[in-house]
C-alpha positions as CSV (number, residue, x, y, z in Angstrom):
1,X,117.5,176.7,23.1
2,X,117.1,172.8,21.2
3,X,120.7,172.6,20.9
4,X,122.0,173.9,24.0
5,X,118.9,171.5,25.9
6,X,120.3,168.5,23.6
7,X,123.9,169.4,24.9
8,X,123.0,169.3,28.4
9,X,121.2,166.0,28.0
10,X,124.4,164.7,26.4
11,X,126.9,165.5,28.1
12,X,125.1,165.3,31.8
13,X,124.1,161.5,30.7
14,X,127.3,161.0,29.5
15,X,128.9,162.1,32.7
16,X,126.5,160.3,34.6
17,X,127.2,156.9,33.2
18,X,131.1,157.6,33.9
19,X,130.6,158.7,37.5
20,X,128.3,155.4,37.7
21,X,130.8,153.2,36.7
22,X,133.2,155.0,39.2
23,X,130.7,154.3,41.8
24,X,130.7,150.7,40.7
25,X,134.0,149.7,40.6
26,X,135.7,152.2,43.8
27,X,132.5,152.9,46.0
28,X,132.4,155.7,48.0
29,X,130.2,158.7,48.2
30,X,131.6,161.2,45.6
31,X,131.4,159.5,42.8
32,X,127.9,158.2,44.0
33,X,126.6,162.0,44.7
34,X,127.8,162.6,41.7
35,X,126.2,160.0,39.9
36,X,123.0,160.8,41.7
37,X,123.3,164.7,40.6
38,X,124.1,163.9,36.8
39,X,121.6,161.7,36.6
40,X,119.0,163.7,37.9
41,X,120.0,166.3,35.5
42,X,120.3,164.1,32.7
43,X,116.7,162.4,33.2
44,X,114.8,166.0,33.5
45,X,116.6,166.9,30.2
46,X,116.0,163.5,28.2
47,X,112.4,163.6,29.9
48,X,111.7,167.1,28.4
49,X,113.3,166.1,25.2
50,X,111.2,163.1,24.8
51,X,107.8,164.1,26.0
52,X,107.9,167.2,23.3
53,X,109.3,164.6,20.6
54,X,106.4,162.2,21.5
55,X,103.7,165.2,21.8
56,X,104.3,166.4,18.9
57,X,104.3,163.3,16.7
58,X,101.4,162.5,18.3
59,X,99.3,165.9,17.7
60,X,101.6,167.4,15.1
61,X,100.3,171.0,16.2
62,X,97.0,170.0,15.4
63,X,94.9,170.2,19.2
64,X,91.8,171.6,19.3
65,X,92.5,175.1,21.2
66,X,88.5,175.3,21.9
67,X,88.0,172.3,24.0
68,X,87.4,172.8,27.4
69,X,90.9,171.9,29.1
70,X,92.0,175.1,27.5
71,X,89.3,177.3,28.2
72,X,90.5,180.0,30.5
73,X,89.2,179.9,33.8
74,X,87.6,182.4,36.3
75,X,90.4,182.4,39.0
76,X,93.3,183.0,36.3
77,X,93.2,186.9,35.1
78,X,93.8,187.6,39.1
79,X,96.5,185.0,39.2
80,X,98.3,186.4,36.1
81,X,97.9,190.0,37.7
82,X,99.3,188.8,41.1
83,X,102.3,187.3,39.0
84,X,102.5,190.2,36.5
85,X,103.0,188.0,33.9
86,X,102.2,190.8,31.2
87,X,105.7,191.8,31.9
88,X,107.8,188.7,32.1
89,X,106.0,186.5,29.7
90,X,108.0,187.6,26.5
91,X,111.1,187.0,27.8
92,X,111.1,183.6,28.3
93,X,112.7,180.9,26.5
94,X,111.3,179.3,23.7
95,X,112.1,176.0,22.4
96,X,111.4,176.2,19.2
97,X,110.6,179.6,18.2
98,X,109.6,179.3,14.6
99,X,106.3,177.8,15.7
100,X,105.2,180.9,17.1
101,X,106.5,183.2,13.9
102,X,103.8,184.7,12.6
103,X,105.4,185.3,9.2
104,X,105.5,181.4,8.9
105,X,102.1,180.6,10.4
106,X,98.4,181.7,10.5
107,X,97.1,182.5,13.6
108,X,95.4,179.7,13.7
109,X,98.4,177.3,13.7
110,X,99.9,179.4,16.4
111,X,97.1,179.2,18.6
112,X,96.8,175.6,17.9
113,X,100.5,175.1,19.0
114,X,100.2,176.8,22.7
115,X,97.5,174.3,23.1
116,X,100.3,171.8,22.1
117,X,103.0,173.3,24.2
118,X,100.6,173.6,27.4
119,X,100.3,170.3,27.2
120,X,104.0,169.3,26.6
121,X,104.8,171.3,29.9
122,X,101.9,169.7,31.8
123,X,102.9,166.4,31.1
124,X,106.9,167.4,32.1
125,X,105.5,168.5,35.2
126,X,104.0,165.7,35.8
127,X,107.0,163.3,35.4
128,X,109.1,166.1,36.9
129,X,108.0,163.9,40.1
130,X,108.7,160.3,38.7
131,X,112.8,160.8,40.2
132,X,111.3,160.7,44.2
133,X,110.9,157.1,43.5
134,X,114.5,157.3,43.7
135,X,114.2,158.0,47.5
136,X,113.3,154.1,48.4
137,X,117.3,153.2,46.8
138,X,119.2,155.9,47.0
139,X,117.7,158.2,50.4
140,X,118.9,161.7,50.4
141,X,114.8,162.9,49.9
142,X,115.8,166.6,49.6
143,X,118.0,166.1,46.4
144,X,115.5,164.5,44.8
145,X,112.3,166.6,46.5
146,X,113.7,170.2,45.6
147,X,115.0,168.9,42.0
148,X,111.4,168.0,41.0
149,X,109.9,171.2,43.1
150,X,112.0,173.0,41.1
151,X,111.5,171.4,37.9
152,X,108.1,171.6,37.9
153,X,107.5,175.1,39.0
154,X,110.1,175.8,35.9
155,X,107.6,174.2,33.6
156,X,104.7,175.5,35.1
157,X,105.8,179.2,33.9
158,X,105.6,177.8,30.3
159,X,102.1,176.6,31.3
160,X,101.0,179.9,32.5
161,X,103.0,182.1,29.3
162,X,100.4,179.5,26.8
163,X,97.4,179.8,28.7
164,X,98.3,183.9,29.4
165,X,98.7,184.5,25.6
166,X,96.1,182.2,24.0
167,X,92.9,183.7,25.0
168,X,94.6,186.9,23.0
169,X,95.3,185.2,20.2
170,X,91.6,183.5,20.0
171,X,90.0,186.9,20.7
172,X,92.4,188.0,17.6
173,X,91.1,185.5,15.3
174,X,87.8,185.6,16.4
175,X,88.0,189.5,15.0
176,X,89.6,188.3,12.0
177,X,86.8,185.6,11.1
178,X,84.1,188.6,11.9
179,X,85.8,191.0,9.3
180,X,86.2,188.1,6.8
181,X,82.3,187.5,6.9
């Protein structure tokens, strides 16, 4: 999923820069829809891209899974029945999927990285919204409302597979430290 996410950011920047030169020197409203498009698509991937980059050179896997942020709260087990996330939540994509291999971390680590990737998708939702100040130049408000709707909602499944799985995965370990004493 890296590669093909880095080949998308590529080539949709790529094309966006061409189609905005078009627009530049031959105005007219193809090449400036175009531009518009690719360069939506091009910042949600370079956004992604960047904020897990910066995340994890920031925290390096290393965030406290027990603070309270990541505490599971009341509402959530009905949510997660209502979106019957037991059965989809393995099948979605994962970015990089040798952080969750448990034949290459402890349980620990892993736990310690959905903390990490919660808050990689929370943050891209967050500047999933950054493009409707794009509205004030460029008007058409439904490209740019329904590409950050939809962006966000896509990230917000990642938040909701982390928060799903880690409460498992402390329960696990908490077992594990009771047999080790």
């Amino acid at each position: 999923m890296a590669k093909g996410m880095k080949i998308i950011a590529f080539i949709s920047t790529i094309l966006f820069v061409g189609f905005l030169v078009w627009q530049i020197l031959y105005p007219n409203s193809v090449a400036l829809s175009l531009a518009i498009t690719l360069g939506t698509i091009a910042y949600h991937f370079l956004m992604r891209l960047l904020v897990g980059t910066s995340i994890n050179c920031i925290f390096k896997n290393n965030i406290d899974y027990n603070q309270l942020w990541f505490k599971p709260r009341k509402f959530e087990k009905k949510l997660y029945k209502l979106l019957r996330v037991r059965k989809w939540t393995k099948n979605i994509p994962t970015y990089s999927p040798e952080t969750f291999d448990i034949t290459k971390h402890s349980w620990e680590e892993i736990a310690r990285a959905t903390a990490q990737a919660e808050i990689v998708h929370e943050v891209i939702i967050l500047f999933s919204f950054l493009p409707l100040l794009l509205i004030i130049p460029f008007g058409t408000p439904l490209v740019f409302i329904l590409t950050s709707l939809g962006a966000s909602l896509f990230d917000s499944i990642f938040v909701i597979a982390q928060r799903y799985n880690r409460p498992k995965i402390v329960a696990y370990l908490n077992r594990l430290k009771k047999k080790a004493e």
